[in-house]
PDB file of the backbone (N, CA, C, O) and the ligand in Angstrom, with CONECT records:
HET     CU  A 101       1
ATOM      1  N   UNK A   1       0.244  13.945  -0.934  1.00  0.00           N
ATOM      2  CA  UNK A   1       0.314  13.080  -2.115  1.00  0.00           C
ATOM      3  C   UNK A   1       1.581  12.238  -2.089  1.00  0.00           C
ATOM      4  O   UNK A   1       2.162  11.875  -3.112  1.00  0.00           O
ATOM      5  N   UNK A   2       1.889  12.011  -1.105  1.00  0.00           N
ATOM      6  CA  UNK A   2       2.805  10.907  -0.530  1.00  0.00           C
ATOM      7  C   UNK A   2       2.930   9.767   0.251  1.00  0.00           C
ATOM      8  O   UNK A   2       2.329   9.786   1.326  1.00  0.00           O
ATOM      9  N   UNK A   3       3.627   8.696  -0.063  1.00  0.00           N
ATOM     10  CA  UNK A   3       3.523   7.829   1.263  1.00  0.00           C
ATOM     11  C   UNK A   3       4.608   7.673   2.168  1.00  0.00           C
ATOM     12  O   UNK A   3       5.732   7.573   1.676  1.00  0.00           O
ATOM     13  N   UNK A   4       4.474   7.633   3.404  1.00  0.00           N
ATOM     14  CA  UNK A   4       5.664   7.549   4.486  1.00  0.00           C
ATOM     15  C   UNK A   4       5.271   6.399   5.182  1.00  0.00           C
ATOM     16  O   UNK A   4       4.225   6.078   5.747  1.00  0.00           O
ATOM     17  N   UNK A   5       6.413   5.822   5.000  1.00  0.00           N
ATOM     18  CA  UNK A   5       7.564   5.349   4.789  1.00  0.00           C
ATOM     19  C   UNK A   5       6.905   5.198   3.090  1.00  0.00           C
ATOM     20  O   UNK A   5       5.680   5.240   2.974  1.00  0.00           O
ATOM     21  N   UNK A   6       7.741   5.032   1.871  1.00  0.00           N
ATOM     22  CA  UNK A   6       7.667   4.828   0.667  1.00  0.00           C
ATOM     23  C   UNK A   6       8.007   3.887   0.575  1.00  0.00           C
ATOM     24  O   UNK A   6       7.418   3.399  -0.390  1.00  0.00           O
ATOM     25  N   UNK A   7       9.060   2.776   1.247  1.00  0.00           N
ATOM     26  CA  UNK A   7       9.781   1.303   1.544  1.00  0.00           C
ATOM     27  C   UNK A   7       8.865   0.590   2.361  1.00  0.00           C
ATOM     28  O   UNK A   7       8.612   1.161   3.421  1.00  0.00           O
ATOM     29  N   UNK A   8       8.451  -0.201   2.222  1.00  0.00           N
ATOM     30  CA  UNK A   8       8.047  -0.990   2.704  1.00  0.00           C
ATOM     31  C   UNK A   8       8.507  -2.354   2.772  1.00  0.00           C
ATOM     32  O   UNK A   8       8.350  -3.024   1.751  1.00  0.00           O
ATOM     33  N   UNK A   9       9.140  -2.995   3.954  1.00  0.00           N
ATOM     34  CA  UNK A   9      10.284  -4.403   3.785  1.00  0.00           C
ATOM     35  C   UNK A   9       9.274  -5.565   4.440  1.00  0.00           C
ATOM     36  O   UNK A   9       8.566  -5.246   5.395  1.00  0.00           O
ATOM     37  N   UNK A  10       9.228  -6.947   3.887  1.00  0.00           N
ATOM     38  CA  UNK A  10       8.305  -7.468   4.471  1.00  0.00           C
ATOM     39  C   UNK A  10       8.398  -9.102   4.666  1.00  0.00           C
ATOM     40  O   UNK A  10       8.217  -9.695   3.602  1.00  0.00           O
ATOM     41  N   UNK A  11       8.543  -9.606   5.337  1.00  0.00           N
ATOM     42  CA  UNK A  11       8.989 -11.111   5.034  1.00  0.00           C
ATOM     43  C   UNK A  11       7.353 -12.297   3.971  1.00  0.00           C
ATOM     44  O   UNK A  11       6.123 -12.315   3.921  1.00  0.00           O
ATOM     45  N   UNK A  12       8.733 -13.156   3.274  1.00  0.00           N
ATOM     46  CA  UNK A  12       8.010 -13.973   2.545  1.00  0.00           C
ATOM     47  C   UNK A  12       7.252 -15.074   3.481  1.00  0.00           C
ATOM     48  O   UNK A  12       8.082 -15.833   3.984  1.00  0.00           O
ATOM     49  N   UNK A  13       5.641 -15.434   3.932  1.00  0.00           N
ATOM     50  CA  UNK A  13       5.630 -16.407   4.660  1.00  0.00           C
ATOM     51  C   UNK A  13       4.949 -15.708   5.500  1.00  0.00           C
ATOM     52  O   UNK A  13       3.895 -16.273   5.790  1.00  0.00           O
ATOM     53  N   UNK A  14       5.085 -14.831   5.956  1.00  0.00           N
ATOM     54  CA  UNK A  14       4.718 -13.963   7.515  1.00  0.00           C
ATOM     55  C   UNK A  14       3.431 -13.437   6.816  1.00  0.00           C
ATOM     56  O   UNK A  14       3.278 -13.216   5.614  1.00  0.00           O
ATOM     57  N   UNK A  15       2.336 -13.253   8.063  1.00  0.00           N
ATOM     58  CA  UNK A  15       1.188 -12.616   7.631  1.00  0.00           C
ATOM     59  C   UNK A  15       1.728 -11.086   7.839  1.00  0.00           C
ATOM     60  O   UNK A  15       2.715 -10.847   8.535  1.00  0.00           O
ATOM     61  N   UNK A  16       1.145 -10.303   7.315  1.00  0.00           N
ATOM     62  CA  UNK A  16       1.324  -8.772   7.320  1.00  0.00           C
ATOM     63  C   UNK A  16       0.216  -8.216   7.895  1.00  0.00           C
ATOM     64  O   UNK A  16      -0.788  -8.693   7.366  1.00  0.00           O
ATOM     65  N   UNK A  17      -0.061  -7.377   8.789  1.00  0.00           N
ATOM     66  CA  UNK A  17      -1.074  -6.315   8.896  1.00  0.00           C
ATOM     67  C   UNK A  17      -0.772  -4.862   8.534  1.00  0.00           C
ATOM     68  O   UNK A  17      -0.406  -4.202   9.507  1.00  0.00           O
ATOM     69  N   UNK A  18      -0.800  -4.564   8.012  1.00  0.00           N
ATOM     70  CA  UNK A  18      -0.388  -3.173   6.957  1.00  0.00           C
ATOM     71  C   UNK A  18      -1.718  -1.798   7.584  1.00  0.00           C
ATOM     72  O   UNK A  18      -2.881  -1.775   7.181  1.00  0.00           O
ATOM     73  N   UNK A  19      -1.167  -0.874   8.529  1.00  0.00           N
ATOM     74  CA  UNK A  19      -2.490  -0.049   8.483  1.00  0.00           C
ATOM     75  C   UNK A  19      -2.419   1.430   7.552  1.00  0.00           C
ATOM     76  O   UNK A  19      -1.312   1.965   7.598  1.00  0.00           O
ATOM     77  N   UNK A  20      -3.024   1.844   7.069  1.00  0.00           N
ATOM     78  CA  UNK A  20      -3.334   2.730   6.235  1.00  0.00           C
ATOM     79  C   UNK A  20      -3.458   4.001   6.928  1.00  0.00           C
ATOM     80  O   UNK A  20      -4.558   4.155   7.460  1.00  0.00           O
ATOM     81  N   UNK A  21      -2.656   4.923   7.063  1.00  0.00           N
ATOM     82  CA  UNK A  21      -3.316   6.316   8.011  1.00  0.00           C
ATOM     83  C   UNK A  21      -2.759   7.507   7.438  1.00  0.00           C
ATOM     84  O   UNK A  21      -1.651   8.037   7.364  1.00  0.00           O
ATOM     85  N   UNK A  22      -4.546   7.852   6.863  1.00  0.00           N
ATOM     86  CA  UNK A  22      -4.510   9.325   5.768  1.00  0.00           C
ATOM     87  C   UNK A  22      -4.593  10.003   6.751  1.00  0.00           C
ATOM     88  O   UNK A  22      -5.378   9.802   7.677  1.00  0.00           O
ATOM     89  N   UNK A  23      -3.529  11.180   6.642  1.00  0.00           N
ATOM     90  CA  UNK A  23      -3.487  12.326   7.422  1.00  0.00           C
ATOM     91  C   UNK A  23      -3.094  13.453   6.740  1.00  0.00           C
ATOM     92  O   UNK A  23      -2.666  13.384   5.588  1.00  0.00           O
ATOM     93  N   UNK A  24      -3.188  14.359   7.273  1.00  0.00           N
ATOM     94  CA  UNK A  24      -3.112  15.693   6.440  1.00  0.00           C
ATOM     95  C   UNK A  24      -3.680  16.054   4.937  1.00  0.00           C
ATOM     96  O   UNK A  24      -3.298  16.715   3.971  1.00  0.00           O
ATOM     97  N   UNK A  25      -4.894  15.183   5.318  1.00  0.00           N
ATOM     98  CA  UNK A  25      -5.458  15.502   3.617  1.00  0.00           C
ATOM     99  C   UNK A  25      -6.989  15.518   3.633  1.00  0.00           C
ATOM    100  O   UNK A  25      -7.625  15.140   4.617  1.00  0.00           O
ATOM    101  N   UNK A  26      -7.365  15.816   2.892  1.00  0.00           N
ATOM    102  CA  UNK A  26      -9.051  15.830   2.668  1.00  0.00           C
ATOM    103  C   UNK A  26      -9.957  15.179   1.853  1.00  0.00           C
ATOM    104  O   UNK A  26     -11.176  15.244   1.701  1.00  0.00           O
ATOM    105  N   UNK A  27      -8.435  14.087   1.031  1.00  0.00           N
ATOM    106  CA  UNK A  27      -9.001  12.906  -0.200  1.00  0.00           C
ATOM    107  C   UNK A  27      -8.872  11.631   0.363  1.00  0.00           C
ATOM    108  O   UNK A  27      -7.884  11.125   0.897  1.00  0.00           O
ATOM    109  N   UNK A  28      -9.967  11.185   0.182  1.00  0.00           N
ATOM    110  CA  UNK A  28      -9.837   9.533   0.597  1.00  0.00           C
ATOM    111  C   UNK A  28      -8.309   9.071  -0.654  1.00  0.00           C
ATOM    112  O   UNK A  28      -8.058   9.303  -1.836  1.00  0.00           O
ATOM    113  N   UNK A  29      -7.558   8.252   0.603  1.00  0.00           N
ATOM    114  CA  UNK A  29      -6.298   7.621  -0.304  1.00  0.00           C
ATOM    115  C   UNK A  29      -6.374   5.875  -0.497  1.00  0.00           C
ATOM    116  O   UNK A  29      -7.194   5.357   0.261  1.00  0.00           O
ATOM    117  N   UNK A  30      -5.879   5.237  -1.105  1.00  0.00           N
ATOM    118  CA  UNK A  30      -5.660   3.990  -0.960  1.00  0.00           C
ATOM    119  C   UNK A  30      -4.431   3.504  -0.920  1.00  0.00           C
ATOM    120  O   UNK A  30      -3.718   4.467  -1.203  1.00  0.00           O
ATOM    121  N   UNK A  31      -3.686   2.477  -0.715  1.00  0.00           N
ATOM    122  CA  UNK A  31      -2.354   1.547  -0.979  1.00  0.00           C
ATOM    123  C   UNK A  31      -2.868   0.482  -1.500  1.00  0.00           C
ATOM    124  O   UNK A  31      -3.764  -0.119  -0.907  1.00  0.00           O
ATOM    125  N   UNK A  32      -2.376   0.058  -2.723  1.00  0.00           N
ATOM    126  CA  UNK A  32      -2.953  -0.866  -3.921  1.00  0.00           C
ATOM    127  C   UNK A  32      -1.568  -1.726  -4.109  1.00  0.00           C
ATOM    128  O   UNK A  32      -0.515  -1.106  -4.255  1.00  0.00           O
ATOM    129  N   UNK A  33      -1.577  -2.859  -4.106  1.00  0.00           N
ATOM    130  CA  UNK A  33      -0.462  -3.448  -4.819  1.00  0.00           C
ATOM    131  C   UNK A  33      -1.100  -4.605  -5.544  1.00  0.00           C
ATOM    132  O   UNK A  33      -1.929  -5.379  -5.066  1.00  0.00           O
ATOM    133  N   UNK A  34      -0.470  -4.621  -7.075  1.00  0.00           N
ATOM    134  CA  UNK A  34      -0.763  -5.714  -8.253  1.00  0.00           C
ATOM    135  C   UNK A  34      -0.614  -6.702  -7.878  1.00  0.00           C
ATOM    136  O   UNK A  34      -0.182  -6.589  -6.731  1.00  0.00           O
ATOM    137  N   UNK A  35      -0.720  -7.820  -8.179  1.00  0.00           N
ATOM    138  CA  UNK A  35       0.266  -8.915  -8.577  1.00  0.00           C
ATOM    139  C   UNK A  35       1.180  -9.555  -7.733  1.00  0.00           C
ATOM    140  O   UNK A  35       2.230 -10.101  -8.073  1.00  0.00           O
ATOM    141  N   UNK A  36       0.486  -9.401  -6.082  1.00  0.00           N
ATOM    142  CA  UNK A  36       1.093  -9.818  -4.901  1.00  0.00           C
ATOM    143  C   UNK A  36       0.492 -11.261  -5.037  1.00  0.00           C
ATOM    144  O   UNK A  36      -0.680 -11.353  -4.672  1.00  0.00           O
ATOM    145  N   UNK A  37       1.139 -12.494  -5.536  1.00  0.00           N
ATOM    146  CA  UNK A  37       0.890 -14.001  -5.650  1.00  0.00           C
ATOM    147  C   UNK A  37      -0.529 -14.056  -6.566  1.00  0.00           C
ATOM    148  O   UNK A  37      -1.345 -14.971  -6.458  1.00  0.00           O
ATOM    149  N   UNK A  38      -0.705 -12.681  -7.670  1.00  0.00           N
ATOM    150  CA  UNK A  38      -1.309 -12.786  -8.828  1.00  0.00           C
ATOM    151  C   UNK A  38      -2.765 -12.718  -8.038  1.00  0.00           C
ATOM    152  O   UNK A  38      -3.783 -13.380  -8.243  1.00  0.00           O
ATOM    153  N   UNK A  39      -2.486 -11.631  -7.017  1.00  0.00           N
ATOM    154  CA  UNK A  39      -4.019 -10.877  -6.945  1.00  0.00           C
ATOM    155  C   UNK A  39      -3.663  -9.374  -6.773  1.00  0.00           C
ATOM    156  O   UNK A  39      -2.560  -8.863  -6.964  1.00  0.00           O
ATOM    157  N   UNK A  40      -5.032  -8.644  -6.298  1.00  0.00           N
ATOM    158  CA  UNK A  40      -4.767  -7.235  -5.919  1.00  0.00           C
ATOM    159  C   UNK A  40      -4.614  -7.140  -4.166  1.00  0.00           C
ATOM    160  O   UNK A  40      -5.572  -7.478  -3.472  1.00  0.00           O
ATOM    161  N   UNK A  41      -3.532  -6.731  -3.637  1.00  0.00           N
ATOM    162  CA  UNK A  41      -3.850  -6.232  -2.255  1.00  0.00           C
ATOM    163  C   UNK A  41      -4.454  -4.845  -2.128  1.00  0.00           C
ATOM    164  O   UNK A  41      -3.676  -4.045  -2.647  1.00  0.00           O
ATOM    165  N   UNK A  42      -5.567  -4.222  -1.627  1.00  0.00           N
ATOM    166  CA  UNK A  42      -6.365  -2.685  -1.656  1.00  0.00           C
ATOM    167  C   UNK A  42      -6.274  -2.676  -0.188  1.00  0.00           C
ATOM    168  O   UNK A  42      -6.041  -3.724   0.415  1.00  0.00           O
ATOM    169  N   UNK A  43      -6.432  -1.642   0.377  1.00  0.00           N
ATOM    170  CA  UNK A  43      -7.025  -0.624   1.767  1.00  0.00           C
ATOM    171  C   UNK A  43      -6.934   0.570   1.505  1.00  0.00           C
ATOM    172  O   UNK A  43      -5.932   1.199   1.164  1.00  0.00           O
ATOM    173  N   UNK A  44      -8.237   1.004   1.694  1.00  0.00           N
ATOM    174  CA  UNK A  44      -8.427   2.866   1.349  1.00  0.00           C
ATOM    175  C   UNK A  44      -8.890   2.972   2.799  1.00  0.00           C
ATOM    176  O   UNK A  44      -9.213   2.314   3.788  1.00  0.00           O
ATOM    177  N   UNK A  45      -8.755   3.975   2.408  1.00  0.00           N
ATOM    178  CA  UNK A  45      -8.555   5.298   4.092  1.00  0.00           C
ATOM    179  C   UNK A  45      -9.336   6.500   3.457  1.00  0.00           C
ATOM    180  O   UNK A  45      -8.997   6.921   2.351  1.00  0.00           O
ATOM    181  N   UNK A  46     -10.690   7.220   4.352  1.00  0.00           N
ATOM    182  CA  UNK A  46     -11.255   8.051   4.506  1.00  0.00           C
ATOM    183  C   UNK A  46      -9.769   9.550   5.138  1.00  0.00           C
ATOM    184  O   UNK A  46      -8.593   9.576   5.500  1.00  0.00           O
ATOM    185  N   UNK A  47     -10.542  10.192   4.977  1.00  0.00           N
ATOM    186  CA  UNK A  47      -9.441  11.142   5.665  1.00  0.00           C
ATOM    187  C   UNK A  47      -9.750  11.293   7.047  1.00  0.00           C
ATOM    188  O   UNK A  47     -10.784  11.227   7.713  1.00  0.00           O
ATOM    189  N   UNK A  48      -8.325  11.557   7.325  1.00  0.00           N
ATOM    190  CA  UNK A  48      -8.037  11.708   8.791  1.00  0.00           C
ATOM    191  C   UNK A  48      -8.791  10.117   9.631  1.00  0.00           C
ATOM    192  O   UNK A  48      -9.452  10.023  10.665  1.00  0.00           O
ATOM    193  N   UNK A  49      -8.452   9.345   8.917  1.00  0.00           N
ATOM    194  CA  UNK A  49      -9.038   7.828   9.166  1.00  0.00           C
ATOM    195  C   UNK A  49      -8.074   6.978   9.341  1.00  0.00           C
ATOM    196  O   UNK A  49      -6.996   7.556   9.480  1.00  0.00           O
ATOM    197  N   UNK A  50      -7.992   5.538   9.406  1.00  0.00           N
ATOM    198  CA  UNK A  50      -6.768   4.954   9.472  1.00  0.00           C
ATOM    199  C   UNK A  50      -7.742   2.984   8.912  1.00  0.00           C
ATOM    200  O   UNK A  50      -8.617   2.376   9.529  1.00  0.00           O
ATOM    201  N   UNK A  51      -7.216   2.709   7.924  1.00  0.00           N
ATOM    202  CA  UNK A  51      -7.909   1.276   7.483  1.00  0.00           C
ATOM    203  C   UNK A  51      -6.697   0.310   7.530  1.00  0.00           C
ATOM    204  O   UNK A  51      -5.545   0.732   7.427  1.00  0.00           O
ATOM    205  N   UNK A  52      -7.018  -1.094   7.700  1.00  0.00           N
ATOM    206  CA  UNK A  52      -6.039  -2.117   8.149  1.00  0.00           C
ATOM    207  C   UNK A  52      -6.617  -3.304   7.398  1.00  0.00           C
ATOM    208  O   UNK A  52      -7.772  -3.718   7.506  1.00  0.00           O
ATOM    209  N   UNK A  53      -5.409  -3.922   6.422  1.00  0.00           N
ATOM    210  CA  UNK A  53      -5.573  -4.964   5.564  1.00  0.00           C
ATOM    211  C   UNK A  53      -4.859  -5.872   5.698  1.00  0.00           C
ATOM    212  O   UNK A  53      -3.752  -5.488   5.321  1.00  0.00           O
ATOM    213  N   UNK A  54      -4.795  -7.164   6.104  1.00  0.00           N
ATOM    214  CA  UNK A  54      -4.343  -7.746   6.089  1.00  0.00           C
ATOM    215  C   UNK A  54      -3.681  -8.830   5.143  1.00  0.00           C
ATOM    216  O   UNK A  54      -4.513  -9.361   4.407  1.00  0.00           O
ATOM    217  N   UNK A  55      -2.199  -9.352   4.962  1.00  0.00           N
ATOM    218  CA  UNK A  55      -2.267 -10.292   3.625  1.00  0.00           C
ATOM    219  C   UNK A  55      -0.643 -10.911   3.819  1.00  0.00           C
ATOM    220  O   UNK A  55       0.351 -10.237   4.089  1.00  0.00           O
ATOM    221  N   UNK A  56      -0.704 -12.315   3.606  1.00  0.00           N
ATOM    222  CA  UNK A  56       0.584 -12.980   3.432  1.00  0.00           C
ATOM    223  C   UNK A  56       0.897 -12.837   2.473  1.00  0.00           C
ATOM    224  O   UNK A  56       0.063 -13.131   1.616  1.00  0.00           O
ATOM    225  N   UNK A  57       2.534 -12.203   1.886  1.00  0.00           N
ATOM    226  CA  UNK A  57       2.906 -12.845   0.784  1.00  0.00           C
ATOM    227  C   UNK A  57       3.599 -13.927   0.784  1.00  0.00           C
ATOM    228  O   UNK A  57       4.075 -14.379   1.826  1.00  0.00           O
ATOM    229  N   UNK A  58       3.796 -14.656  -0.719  1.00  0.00           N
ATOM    230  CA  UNK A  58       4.602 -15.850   0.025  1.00  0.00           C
ATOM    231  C   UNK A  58       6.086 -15.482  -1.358  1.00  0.00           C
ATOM    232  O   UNK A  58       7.194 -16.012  -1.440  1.00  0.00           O
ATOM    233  N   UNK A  59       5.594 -14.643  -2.035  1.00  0.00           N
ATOM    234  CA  UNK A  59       6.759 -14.981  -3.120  1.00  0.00           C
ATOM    235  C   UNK A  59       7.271 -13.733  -3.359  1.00  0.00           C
ATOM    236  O   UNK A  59       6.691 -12.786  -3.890  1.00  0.00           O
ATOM    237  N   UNK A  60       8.987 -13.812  -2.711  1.00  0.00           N
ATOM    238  CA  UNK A  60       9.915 -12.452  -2.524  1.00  0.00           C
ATOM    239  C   UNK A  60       9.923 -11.873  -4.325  1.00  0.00           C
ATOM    240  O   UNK A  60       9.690 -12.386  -5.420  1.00  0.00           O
ATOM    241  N   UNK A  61      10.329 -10.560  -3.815  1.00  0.00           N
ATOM    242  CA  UNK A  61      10.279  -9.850  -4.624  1.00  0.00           C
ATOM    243  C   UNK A  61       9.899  -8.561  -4.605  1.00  0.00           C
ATOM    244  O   UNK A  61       9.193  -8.158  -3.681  1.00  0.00           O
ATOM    245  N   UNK A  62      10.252  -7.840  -5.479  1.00  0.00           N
ATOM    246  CA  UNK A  62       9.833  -5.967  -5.360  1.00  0.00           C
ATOM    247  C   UNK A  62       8.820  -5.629  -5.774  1.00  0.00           C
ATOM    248  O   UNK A  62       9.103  -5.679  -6.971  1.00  0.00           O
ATOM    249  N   UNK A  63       7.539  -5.220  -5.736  1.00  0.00           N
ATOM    250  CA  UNK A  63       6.445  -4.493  -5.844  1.00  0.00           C
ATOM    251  C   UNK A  63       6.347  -3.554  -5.782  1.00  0.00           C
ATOM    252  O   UNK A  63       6.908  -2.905  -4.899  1.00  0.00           O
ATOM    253  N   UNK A  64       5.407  -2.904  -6.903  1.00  0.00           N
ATOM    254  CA  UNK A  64       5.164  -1.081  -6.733  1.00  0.00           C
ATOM    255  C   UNK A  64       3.971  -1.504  -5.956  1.00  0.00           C
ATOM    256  O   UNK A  64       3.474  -2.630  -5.973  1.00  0.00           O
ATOM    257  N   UNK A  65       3.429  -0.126  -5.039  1.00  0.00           N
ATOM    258  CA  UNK A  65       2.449  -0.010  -4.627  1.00  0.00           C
ATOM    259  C   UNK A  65       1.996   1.575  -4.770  1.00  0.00           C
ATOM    260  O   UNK A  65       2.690   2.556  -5.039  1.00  0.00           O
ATOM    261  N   UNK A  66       0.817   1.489  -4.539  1.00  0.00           N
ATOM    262  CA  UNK A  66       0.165   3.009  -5.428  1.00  0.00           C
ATOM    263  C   UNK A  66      -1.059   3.604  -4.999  1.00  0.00           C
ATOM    264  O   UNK A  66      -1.890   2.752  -4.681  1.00  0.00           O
ATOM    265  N   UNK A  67      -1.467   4.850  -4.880  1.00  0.00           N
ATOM    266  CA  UNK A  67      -2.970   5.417  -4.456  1.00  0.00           C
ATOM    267  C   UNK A  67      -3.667   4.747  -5.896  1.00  0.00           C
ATOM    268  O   UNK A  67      -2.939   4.727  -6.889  1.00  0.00           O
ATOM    269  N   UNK A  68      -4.957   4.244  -6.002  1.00  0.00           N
ATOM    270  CA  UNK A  68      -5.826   4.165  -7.139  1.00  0.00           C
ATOM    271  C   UNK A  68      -6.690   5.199  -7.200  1.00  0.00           C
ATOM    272  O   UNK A  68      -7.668   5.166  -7.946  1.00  0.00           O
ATOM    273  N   UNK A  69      -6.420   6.187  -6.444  1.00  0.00           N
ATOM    274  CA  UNK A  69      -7.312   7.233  -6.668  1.00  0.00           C
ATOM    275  C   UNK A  69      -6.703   8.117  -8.239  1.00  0.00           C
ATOM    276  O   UNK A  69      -5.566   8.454  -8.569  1.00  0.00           O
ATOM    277  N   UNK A  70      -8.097   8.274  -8.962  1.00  0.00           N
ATOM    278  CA  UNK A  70      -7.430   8.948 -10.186  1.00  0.00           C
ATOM    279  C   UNK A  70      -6.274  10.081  -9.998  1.00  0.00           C
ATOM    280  O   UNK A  70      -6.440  10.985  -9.179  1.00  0.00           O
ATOM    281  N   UNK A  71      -5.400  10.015 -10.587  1.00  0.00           N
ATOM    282  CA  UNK A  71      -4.148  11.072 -10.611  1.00  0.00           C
ATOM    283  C   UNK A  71      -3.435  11.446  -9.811  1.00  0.00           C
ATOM    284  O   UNK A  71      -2.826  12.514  -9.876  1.00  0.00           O
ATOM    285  N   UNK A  72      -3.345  10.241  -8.452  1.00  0.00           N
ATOM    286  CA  UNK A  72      -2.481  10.979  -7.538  1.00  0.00           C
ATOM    287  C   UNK A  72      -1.555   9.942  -7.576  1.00  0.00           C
ATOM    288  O   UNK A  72      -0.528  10.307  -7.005  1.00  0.00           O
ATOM    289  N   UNK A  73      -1.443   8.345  -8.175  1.00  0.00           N
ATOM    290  CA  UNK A  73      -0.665   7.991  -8.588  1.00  0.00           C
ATOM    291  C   UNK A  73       0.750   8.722  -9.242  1.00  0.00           C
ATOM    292  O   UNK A  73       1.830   8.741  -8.651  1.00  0.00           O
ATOM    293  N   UNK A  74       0.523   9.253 -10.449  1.00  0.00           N
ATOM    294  CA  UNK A  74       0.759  10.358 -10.974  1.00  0.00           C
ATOM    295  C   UNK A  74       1.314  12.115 -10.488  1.00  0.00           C
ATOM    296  O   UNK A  74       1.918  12.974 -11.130  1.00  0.00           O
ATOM    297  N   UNK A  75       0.838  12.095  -9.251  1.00  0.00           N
ATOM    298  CA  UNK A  75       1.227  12.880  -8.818  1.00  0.00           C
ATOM    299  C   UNK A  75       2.310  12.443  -7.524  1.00  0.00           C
ATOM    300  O   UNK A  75       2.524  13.402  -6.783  1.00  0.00           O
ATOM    301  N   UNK A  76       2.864  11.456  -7.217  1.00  0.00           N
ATOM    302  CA  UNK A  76       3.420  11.093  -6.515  1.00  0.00           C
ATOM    303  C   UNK A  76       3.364  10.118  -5.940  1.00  0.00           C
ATOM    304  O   UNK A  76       4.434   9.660  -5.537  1.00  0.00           O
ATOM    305  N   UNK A  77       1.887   9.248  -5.599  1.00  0.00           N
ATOM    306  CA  UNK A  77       2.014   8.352  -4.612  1.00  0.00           C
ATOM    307  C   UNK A  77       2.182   7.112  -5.259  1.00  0.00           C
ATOM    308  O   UNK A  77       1.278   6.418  -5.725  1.00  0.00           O
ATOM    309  N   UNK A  78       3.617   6.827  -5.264  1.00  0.00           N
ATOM    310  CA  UNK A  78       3.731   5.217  -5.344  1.00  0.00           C
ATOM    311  C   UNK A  78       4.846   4.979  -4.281  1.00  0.00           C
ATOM    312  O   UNK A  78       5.360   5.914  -3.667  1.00  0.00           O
ATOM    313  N   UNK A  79       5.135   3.883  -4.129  1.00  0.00           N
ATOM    314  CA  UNK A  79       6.024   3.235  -3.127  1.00  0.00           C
ATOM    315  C   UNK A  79       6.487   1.764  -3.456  1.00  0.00           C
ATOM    316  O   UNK A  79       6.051   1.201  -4.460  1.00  0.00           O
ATOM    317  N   UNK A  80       7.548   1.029  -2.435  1.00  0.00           N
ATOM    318  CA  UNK A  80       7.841  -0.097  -3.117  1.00  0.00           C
ATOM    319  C   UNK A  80       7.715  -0.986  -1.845  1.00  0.00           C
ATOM    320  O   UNK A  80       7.876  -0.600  -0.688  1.00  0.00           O
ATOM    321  N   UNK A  81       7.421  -2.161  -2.231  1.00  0.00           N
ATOM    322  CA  UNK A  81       7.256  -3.693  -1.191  1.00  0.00           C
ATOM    323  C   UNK A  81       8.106  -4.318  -1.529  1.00  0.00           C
ATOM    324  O   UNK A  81       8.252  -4.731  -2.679  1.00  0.00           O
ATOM    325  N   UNK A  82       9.022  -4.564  -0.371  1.00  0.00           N
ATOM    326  CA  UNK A  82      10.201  -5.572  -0.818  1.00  0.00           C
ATOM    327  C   UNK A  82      10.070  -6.622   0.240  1.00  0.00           C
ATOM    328  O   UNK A  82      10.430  -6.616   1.417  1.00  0.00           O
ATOM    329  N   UNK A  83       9.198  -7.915  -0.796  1.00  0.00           N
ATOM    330  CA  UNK A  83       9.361  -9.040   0.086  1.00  0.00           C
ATOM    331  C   UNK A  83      10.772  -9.960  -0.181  1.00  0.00           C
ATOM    332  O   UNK A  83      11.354 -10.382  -1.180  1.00  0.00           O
ATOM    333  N   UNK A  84      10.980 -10.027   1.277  1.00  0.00           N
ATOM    334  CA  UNK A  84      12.374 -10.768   1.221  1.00  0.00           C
ATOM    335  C   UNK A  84      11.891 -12.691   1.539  1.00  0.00           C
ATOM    336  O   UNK A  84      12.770 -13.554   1.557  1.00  0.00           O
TER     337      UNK A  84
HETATM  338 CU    CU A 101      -4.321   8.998  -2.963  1.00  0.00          CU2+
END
């Protein structure tokens, strides 16, 4: 119910490929971020799976990012995007 790395650093401008890899668990997870240039970025991951999303941001700044799976937000998984 964690994410590793929890930092995530990322340039403004640059495309990102971000891959997703649930391990050690038996719940499908996601990485969700709000309000990245006023949409949603999503990729969920099956377990023991690995999913890959791709997405430019263009406008720096700190972002939470989060499982949307009910309550594990809550139980730990958020993290932060720091576009520079
Ligand atoms: Cu999760």
């Amino acid at each position: 119910m964690r994410f590793d790395p929890a930092t995530v650093t990322v340039r403004a401008g640059q495309p990102v490929r971000l891959t997703l890899d649930n391990r050690g668990s038996a719940l499908v997870h996601d990485w969700t971020v709000d309000g990245l240039d006023g949409k949603q970025v999503q990729v969920k991951a099956n377990p023991n799976q690995q999913a890959t999303v791709e997405f430019t941001p263009t406008q720096p700044g700190t972002y939470q990012f989060y499982c949307a799976e009910p309550g594990h937000k809550e139980a730990g998984m958020v993290g932060t995007l720091v576009v520079q």
